[in-house]
C-alpha positions in Angstrom: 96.2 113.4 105.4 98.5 110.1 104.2 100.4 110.9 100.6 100.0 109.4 97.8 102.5 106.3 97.0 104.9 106.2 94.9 105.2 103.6 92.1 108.4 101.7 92.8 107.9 100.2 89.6 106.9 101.4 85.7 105.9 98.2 84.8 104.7 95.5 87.7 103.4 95.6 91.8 105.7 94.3 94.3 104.8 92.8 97.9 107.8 94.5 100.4 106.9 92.2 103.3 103.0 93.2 104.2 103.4 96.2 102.0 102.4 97.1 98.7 104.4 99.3 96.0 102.1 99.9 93.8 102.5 99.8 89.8 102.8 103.2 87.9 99.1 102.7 87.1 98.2 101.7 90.1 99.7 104.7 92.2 98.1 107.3 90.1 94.8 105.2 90.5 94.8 105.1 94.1 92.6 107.6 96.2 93.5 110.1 99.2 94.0 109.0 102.4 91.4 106.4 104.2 87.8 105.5 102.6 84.8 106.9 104.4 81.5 105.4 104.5 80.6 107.1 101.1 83.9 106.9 99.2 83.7 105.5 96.1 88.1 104.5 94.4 90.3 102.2 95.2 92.3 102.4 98.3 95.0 100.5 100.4 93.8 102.3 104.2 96.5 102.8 106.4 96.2 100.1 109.1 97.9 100.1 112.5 98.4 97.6 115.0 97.2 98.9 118.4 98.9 96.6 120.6 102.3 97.4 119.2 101.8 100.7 116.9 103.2 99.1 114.3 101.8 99.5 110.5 99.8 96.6 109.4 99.2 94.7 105.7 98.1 96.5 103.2 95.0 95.1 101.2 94.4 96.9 98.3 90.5 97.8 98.6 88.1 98.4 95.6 84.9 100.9 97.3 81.8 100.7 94.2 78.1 99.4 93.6 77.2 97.9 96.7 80.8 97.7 98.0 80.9 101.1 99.4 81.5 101.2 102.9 83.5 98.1 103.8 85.1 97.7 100.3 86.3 94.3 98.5 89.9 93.3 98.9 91.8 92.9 95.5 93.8 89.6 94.9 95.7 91.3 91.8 96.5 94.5 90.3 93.7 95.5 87.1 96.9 97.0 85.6 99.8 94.3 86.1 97.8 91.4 87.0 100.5 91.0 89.9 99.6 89.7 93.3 98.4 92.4 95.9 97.9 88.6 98.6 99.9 90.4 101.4 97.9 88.5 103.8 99.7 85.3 102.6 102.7 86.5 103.1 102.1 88.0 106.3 100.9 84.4 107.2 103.5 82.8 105.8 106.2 84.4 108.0 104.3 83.7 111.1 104.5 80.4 110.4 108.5 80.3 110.3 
């Protein structure tokens, strides 16, 4: 089962490369381990690469209404209002 993350910060989100560290808020918001077809929270799934085995981004994922299932990616935390974009910055570094 994954563990819950840690906030790295009290007050605001942070992008780490295609990671996420989470708010205070926001770590104490997030859901258990990977969404099921049912699951209704917010989650950031763990994603791995399976040509190399390495982690993947994180997108933060809201699971309500008529969202369960797949989910809705979140461009910004409800609780800072930071960016959660790690696809931009993933996208960003393959271009260099």
């Amino acid at each position: 089962m994954a563990q819950r993350r840690q906030p790295v910060s009290e007050s605001k989100c942070q992008i780490n490369g295609n990671k996420i560290e989470p708010c205070a808020v926001l770590a104490k918001s997030l859901e258990y381990g990977n969404p099921t077809f049912k699951s209704k929270g917010i989650f950031i799934p763990e994603r791995v690469n399976i040509n190399t085995g390495e982690s993947g981004i994180d997108i933060a994922q809201i699971h309500s209404g008529k969202y369960i299932g797949r989910g809705v990616a979140m461009c910004f935390c409800p609780f800072c209002g930071e960016s959660l974009k790690t696809w931009e910055a993933e996208a960003a570094s393959e271009q260099n």
